[in-house]
KOLRO-356062 format. One line per field, with one value per residue: x, y, z of N, C-alpha, C, O, CB in turn; residue in one letter; residue number from 0. Coordinates in steps of 0.1 Angstrom, whole numbers, m for minus. Glycine has a CB too. Layout:
% residues N
n_px: X, ...
n_py: Y, ...
n_pz: Z, ...
ca_px: X, ...
ca_py: Y, ...
ca_pz: Z, ...
c_px: X, ...
c_py: Y, ...
c_pz: Z, ...
o_px: X, ...
o_py: Y, ...
o_pz: Z, ...
cb_px: X, ...
cb_py: Y, ...
cb_pz: Z, ...
rest: a, ...
nr: NUM, ...
END
This chain:
% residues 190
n_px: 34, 41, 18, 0, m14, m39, m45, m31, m10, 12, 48, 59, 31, 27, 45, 42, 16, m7, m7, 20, 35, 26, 19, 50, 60, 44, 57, 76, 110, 122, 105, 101, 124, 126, 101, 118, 139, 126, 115, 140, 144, 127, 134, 158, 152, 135, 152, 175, 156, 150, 176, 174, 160, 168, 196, 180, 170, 193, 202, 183, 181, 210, 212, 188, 205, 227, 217, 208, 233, 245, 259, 290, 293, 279, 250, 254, 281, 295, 283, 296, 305, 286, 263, 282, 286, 269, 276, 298, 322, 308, 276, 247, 245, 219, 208, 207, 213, 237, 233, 238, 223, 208, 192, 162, 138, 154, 152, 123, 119, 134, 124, 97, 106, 111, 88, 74, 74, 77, 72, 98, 130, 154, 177, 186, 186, 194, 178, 156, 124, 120, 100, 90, 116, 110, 86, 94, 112, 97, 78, 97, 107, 85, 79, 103, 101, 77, 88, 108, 90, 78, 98, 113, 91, 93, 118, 113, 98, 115, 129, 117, 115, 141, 147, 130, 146, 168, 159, 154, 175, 189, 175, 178, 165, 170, 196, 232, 247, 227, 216, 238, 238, 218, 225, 246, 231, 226, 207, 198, 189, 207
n_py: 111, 141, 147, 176, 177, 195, 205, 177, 156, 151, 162, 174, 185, 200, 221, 233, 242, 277, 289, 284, 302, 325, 355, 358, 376, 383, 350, 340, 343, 321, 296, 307, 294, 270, 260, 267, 251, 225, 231, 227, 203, 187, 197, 188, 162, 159, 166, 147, 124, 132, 127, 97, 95, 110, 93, 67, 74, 80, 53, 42, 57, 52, 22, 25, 45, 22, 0, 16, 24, m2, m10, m30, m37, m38, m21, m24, m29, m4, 10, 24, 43, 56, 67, 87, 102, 124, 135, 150, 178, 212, 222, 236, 272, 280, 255, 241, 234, 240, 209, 209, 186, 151, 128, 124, 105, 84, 55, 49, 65, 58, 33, 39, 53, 26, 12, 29, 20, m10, m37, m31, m41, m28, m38, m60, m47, m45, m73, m59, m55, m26, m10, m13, 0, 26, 33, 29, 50, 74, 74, 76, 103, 118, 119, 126, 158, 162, 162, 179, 204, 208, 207, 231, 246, 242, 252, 279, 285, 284, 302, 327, 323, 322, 349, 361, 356, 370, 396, 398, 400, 422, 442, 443, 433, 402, 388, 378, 368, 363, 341, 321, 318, 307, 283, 275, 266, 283, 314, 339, 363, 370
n_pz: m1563, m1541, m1520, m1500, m1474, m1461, m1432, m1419, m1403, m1408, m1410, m1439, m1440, m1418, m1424, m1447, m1449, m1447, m1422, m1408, m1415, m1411, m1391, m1379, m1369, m1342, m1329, m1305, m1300, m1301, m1308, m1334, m1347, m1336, m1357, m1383, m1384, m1380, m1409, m1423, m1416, m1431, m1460, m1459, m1461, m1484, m1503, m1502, m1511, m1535, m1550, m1544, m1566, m1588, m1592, m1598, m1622, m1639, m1639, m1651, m1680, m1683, m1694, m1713, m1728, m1734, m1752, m1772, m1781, m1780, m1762, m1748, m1722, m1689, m1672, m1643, m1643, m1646, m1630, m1608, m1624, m1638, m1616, m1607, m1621, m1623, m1601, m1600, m1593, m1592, m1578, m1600, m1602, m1575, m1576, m1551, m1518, m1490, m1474, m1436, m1420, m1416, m1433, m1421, m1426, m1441, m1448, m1450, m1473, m1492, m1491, m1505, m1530, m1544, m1543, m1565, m1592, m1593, m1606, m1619, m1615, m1608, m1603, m1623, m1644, m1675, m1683, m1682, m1703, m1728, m1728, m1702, m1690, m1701, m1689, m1662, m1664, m1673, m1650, m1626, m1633, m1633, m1604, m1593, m1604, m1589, m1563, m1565, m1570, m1545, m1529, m1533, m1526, m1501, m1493, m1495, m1474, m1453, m1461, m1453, m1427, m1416, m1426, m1409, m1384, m1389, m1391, m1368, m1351, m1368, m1362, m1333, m1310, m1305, m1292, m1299, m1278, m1258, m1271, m1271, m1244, m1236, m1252, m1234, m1216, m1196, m1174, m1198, m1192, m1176
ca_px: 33, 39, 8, 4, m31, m41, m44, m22, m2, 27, 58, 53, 16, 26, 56, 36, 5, 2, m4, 33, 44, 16, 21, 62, 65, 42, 60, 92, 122, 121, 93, 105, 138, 117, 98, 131, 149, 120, 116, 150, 147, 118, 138, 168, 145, 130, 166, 174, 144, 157, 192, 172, 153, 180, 201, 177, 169, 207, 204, 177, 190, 222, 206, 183, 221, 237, 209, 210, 247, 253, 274, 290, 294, 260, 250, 260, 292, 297, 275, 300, 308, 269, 264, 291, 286, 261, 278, 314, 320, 296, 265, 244, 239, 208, 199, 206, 221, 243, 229, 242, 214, 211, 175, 156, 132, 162, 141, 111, 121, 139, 108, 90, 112, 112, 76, 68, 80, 72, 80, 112, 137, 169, 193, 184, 181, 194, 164, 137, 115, 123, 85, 94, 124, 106, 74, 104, 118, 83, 76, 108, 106, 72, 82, 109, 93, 71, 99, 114, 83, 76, 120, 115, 82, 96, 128, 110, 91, 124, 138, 110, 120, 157, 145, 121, 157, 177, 154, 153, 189, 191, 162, 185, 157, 173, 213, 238, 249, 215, 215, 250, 240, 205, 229, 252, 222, 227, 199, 200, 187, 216
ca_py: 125, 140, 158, 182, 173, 205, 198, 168, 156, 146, 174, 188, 194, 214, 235, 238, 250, 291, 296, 279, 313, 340, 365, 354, 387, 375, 344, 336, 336, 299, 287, 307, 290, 251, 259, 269, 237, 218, 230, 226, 185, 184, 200, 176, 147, 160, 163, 130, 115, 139, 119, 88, 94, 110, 73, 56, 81, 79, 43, 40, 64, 46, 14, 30, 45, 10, m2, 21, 23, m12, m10, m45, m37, m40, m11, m29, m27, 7, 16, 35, 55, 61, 72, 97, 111, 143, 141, 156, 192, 220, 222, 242, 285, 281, 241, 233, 246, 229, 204, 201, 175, 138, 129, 112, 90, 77, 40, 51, 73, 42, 20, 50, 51, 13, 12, 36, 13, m21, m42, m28, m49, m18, m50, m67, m35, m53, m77, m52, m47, m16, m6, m12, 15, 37, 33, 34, 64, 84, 74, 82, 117, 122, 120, 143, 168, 165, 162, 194, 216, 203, 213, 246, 254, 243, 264, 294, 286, 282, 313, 333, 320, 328, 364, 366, 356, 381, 409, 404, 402, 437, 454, 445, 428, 394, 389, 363, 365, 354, 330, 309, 316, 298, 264, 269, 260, 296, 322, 343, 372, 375
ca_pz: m1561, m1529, m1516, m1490, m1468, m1450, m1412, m1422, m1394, m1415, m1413, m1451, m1437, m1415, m1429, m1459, m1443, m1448, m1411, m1405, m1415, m1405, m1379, m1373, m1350, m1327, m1321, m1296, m1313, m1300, m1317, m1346, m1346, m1339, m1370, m1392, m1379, m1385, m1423, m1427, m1415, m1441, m1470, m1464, m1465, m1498, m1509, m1499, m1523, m1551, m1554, m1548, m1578, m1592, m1590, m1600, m1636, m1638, m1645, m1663, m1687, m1687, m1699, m1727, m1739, m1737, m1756, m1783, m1787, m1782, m1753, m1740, m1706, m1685, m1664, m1629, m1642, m1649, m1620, m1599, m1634, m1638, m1609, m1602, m1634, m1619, m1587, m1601, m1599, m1585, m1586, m1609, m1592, m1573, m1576, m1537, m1503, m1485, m1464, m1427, m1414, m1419, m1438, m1412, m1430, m1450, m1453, m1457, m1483, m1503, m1497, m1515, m1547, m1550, m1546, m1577, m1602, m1584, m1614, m1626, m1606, m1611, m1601, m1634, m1652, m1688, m1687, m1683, m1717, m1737, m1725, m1688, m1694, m1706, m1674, m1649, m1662, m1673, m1634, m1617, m1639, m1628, m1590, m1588, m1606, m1577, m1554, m1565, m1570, m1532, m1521, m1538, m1513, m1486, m1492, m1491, m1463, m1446, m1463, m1444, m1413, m1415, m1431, m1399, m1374, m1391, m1390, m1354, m1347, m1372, m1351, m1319, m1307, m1307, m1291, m1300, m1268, m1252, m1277, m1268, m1232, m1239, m1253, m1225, m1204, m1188, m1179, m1208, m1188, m1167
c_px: 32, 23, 7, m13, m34, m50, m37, m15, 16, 38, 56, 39, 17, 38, 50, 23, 4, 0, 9, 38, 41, 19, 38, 64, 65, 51, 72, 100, 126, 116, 97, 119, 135, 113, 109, 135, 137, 114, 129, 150, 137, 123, 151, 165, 139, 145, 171, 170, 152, 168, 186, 169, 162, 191, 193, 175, 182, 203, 193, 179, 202, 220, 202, 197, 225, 228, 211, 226, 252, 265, 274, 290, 281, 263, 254, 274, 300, 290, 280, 300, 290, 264, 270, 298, 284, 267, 292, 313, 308, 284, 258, 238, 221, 197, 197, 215, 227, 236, 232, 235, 213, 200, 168, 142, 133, 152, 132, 111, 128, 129, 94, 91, 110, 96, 67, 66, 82, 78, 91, 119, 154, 180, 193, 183, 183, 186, 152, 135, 116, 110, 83, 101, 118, 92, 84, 108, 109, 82, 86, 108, 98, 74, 92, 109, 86, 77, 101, 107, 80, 90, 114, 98, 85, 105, 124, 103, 105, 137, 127, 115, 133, 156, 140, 135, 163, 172, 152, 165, 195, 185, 165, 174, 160, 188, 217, 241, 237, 217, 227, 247, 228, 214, 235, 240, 222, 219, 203, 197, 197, 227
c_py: 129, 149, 163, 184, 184, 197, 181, 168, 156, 164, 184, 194, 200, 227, 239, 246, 266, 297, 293, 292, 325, 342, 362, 363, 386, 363, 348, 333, 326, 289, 296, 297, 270, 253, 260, 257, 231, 215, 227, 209, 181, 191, 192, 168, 146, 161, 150, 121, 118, 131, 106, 87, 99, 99, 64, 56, 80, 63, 36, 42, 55, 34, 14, 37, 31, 4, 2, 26, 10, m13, m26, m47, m31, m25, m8, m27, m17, 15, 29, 51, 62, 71, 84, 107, 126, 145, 147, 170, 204, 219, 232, 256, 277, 267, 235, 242, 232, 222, 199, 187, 164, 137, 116, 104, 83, 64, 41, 61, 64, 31, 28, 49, 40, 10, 17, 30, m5, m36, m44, m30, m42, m31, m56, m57, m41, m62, m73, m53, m32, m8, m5, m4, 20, 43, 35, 47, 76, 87, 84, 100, 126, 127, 125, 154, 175, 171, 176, 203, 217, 214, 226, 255, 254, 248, 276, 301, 289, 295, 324, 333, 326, 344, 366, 364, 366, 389, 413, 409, 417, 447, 451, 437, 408, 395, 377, 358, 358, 340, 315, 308, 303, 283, 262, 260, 273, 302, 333, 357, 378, 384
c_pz: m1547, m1527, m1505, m1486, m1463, m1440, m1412, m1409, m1393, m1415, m1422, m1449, m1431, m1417, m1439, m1457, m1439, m1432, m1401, m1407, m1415, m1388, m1372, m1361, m1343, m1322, m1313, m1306, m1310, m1308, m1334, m1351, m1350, m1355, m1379, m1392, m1388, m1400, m1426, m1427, m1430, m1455, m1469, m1467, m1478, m1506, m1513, m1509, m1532, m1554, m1551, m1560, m1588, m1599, m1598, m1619, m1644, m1644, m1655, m1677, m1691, m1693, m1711, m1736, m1748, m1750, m1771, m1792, m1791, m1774, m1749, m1725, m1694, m1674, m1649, m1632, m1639, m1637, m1609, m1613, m1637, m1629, m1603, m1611, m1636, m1612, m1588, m1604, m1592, m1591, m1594, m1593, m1591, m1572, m1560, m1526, m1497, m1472, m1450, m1417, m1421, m1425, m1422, m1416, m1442, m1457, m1453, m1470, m1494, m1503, m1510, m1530, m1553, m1548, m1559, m1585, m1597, m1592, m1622, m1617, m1618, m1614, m1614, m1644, m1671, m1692, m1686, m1695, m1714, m1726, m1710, m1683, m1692, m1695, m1663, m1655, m1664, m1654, m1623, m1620, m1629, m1612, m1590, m1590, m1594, m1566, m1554, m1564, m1551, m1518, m1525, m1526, m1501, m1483, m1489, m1479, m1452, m1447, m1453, m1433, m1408, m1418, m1417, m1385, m1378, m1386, m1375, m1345, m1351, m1364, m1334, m1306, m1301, m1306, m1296, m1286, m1257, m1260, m1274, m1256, m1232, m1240, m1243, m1213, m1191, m1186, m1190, m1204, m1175, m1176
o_px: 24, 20, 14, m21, m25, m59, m40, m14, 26, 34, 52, 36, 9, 38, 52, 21, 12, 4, 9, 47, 48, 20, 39, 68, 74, 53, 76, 99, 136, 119, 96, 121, 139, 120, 108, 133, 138, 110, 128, 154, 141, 114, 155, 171, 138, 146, 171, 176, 161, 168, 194, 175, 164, 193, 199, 176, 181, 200, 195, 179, 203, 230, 207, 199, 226, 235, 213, 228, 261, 276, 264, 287, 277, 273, 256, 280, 310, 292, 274, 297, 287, 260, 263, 307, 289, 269, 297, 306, 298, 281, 267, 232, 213, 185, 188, 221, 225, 234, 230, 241, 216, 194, 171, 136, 125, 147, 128, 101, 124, 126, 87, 82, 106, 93, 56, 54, 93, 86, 93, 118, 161, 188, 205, 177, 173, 185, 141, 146, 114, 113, 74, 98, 116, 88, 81, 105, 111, 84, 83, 110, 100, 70, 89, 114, 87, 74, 97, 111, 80, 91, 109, 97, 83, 106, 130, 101, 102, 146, 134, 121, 134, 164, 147, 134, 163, 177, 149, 166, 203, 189, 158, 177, 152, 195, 211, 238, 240, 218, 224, 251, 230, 212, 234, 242, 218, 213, 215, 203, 195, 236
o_py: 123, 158, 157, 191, 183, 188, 175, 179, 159, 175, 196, 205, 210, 238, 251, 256, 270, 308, 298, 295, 335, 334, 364, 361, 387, 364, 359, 326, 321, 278, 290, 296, 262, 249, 251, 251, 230, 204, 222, 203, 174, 190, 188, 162, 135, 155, 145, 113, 111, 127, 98, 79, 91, 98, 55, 47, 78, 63, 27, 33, 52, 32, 8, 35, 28, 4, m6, 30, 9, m17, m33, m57, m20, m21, 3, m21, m18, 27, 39, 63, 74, 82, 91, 115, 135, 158, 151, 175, 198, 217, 240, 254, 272, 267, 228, 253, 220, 228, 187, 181, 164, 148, 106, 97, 78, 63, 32, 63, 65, 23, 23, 47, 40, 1, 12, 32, m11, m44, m53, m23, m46, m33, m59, m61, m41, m63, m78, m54, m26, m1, 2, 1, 22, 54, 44, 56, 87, 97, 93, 108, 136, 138, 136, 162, 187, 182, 183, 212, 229, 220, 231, 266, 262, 251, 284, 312, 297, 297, 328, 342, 334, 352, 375, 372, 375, 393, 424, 418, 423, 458, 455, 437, 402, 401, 366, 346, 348, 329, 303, 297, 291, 274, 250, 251, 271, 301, 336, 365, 387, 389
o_pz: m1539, m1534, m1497, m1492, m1454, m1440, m1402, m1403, m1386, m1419, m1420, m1454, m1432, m1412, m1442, m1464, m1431, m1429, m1390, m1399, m1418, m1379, m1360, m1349, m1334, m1309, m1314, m1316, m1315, m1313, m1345, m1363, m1358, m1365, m1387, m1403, m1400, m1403, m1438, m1437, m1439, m1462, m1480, m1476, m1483, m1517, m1524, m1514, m1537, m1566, m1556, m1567, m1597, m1611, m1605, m1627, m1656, m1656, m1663, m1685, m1702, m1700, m1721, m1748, m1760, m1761, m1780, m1803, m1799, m1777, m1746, m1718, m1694, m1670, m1643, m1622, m1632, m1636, m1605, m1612, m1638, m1633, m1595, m1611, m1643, m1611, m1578, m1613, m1587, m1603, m1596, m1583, m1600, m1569, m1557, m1527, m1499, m1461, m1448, m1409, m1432, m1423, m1417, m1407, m1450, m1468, m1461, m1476, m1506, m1512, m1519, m1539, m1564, m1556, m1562, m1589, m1600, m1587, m1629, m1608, m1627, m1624, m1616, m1654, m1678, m1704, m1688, m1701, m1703, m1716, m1705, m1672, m1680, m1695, m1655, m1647, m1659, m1647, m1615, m1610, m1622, m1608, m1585, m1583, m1590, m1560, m1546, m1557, m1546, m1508, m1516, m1521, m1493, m1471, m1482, m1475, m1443, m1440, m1443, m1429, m1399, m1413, m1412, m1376, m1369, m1375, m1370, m1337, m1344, m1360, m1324, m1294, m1294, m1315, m1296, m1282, m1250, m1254, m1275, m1251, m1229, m1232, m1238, m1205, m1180, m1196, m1188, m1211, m1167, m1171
cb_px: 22, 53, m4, 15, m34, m49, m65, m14, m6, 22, 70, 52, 5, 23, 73, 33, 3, m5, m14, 39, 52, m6, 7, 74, 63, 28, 60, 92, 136, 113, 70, 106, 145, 95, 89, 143, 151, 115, 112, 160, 138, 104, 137, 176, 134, 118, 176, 165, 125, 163, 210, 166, 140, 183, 197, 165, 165, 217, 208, 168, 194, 230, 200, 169, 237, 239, 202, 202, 256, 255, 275, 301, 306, 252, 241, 257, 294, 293, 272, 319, 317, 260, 264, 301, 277, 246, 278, 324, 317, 299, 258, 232, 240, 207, 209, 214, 207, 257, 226, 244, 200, 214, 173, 153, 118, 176, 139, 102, 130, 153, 94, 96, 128, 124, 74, 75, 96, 54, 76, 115, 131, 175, 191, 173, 193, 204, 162, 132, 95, 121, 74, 97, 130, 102, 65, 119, 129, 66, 78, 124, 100, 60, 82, 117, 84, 66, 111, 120, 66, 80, 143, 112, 70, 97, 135, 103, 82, 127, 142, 98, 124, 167, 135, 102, 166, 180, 142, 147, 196, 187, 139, 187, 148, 168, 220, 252, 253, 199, 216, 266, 238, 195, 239, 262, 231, 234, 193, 193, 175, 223
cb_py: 132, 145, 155, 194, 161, 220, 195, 171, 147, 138, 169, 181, 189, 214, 233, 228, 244, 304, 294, 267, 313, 337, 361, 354, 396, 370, 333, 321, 342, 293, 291, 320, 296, 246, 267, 279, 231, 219, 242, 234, 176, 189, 214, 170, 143, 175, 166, 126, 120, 156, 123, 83, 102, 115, 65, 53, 96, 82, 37, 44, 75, 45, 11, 44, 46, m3, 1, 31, 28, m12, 2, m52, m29, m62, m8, m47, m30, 9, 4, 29, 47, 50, 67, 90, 106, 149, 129, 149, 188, 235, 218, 232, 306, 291, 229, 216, 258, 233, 200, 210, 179, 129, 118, 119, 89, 71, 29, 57, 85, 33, 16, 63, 52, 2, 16, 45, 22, m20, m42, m15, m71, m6, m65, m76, m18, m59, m87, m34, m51, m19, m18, m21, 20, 34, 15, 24, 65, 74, 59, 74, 117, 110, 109, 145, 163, 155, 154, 198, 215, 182, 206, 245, 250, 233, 266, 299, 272, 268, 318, 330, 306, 320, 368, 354, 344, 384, 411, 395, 391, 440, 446, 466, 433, 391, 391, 362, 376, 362, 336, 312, 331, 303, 256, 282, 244, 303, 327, 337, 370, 364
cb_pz: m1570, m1522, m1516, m1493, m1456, m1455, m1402, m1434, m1389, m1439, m1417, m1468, m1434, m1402, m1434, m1468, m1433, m1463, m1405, m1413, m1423, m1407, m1367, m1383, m1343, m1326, m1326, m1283, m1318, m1288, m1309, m1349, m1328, m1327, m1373, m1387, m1359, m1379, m1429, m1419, m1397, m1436, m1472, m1457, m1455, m1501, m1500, m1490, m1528, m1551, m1543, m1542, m1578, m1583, m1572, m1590, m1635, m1621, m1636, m1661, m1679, m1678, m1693, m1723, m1727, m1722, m1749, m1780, m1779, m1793, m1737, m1742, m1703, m1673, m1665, m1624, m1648, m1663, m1611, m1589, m1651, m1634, m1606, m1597, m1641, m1612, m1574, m1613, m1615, m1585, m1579, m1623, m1604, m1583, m1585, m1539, m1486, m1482, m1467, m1420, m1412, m1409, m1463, m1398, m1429, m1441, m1446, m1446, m1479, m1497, m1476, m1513, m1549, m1542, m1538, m1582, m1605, m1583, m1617, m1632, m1605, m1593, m1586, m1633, m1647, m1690, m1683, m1681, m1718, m1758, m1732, m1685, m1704, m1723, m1670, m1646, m1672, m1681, m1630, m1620, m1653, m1630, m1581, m1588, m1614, m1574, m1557, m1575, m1582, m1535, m1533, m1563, m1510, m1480, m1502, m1501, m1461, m1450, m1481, m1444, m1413, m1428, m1444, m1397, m1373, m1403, m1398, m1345, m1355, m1385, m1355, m1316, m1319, m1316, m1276, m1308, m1265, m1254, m1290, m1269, m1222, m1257, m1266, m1219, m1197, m1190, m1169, m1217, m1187, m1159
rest: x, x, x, x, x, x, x, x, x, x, x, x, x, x, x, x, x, x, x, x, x, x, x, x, x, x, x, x, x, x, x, x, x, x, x, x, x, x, x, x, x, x, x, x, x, x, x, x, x, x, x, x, x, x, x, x, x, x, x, x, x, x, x, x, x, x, x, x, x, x, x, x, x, x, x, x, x, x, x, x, x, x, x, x, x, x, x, x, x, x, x, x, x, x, x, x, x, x, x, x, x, x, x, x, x, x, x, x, x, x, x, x, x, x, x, x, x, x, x, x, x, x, x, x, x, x, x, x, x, x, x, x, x, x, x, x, x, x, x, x, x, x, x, x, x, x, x, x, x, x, x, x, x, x, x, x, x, x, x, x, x, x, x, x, x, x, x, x, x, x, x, x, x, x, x, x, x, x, x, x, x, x, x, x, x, x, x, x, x, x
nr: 0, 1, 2, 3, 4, 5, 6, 7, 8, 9, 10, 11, 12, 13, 14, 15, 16, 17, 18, 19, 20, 21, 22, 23, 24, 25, 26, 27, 28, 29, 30, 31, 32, 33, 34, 35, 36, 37, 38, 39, 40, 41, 42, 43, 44, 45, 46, 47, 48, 49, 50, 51, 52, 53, 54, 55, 56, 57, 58, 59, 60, 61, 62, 63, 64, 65, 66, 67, 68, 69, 70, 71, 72, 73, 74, 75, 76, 77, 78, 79, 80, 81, 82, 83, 84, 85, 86, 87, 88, 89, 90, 91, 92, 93, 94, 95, 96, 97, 98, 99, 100, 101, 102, 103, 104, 105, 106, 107, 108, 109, 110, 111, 112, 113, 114, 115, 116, 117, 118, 119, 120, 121, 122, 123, 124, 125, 126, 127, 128, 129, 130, 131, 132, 133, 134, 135, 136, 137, 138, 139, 140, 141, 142, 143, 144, 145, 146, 147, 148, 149, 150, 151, 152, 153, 154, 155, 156, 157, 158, 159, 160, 161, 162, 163, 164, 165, 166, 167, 168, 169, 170, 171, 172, 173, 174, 175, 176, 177, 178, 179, 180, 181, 182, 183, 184, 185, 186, 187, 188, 189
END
């Protein structure tokens, strides 16, 4: 389960933290802009998990099928069809945003998942016990549950943000034009 430490040093501790998004007016629309970004890295990376865990429920699932249908063909086999089963087609109004950023603690985020479930060796998934199934997939459940209630705070933290850029840009207060001059590396006040 993820948790969120107050005065935590870790990222989600501080985008989740409610003084991450008290008093936005006062700040610089710089530091509002860092913080945005920076919820945004921390809601790809909770993304990220989600389609690990995702992957991995996917094959659990697909096993406890084979199982009960009696399929002959093992779940390694079928793996790409398993897998690419959720990923066809749009996704469901309102489940995700499109993500332009990369997750950046990809490997620590896969030592995570494969840590949960410690004894359930996925690669062998047809010699687990029935009872080992069913602990991998309670587990994996359990953590993206988490995962998601986690994505869904830190979206809104991140919709604040973006609400708090707009409204400066509407209230004229905030140019684009400063703004491209700022990446050109230009003064912005010329």
């Amino acid at each position: 389960m993820i948790e969120v430490r107050p005065g935590g040093r870790r990222r989600i501790d501080r985008v989740l933290a409610p003084e991450y998004v008290a008093d936005l007016e006062r700040l610089d629309l710089t530091e509002v802009r860092a913080r945005r970004d920076d919820a945004a890295q921390e809601e790809t990376d909770l993304s990220y998990l989600r389609r690990l865990l995702h992957g991995r429920i996917d094959i659990v699932r697909a096993e406890q099928k084979r199982r009960v249908e009696g399929g002959s063909s093992s779940v390694v086999e079928r793996l790409v069809e398993i897998l690419s089963d959720n990923a066809v087609g749009p996704a469901p109004a309102g489940s995700g945003r499109h993500q332009t950023l990369e997750p950046s603690r990809a490997e620590a985020h896969r030592r995570h998942v494969e840590a949960l479930v410690s004894d359930a060796d996925l690669s062998d998934v047809g010699s687990l016990p029935a009872e080992r199934l069913d602990l991998a997939l309670r587990t994996y459940v359990a953590e993206e549950a988490s995962v998601s209630q986690r994505r869904r705070e830190v979206q809104k933290v991140v919709d604040l943000l973006n609400d708090e850029i707009g409204s400066r840009y509407r209230a004229g207060s905030a140019s684009v034009d400063k703004l491209l001059a700022a990446e050109r590396g230009e003064d912005p006040t010329d």
